[in-house]
C-alpha positions as CSV (number, residue, x, y, z in Angstrom):
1,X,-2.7,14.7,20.3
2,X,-0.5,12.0,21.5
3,X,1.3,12.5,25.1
4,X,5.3,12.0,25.5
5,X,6.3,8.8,25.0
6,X,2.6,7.4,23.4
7,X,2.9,5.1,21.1
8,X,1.3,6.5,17.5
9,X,-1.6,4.4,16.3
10,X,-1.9,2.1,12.9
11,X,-2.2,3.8,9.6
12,X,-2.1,3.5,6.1
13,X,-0.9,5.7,3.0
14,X,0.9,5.6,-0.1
15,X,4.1,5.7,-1.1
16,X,5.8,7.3,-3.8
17,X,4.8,4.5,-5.9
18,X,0.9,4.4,-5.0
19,X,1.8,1.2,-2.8
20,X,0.0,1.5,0.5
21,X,2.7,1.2,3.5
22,X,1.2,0.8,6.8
23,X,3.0,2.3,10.3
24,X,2.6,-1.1,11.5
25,X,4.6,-2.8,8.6
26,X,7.3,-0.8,9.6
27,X,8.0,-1.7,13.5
28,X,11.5,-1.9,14.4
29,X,12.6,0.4,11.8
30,X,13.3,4.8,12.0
31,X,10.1,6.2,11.1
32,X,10.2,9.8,10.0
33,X,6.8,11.8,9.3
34,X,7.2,15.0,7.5
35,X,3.9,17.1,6.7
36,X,2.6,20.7,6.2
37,X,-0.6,20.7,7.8
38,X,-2.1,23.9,5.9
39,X,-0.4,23.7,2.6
40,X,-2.2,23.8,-0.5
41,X,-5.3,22.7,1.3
42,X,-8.3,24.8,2.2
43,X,-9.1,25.9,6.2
């Protein structure tokens, strides 16, 4: 869990493409991270 204000660390995934696009790669730019934590996945 990340406090107010913490800065997120470094990862890695794909894009729509299958290109991997790292957090990091993307300083200085609007970063928006959308998921659904329990959907379609088991648990």
């Amino acid at each position: 869990m990340l406090a107010v204000e913490q800065s997120a660390p470094d990862f890695e995934l794909p894009d729509q493409d299958g290109n991997p696009v790292s957090l990091s790669s993307l300083r200085g730019k609007w970063v928006l991270l959308w998921w659904y934590p329990k959907a379609n996945t088991p648990g």
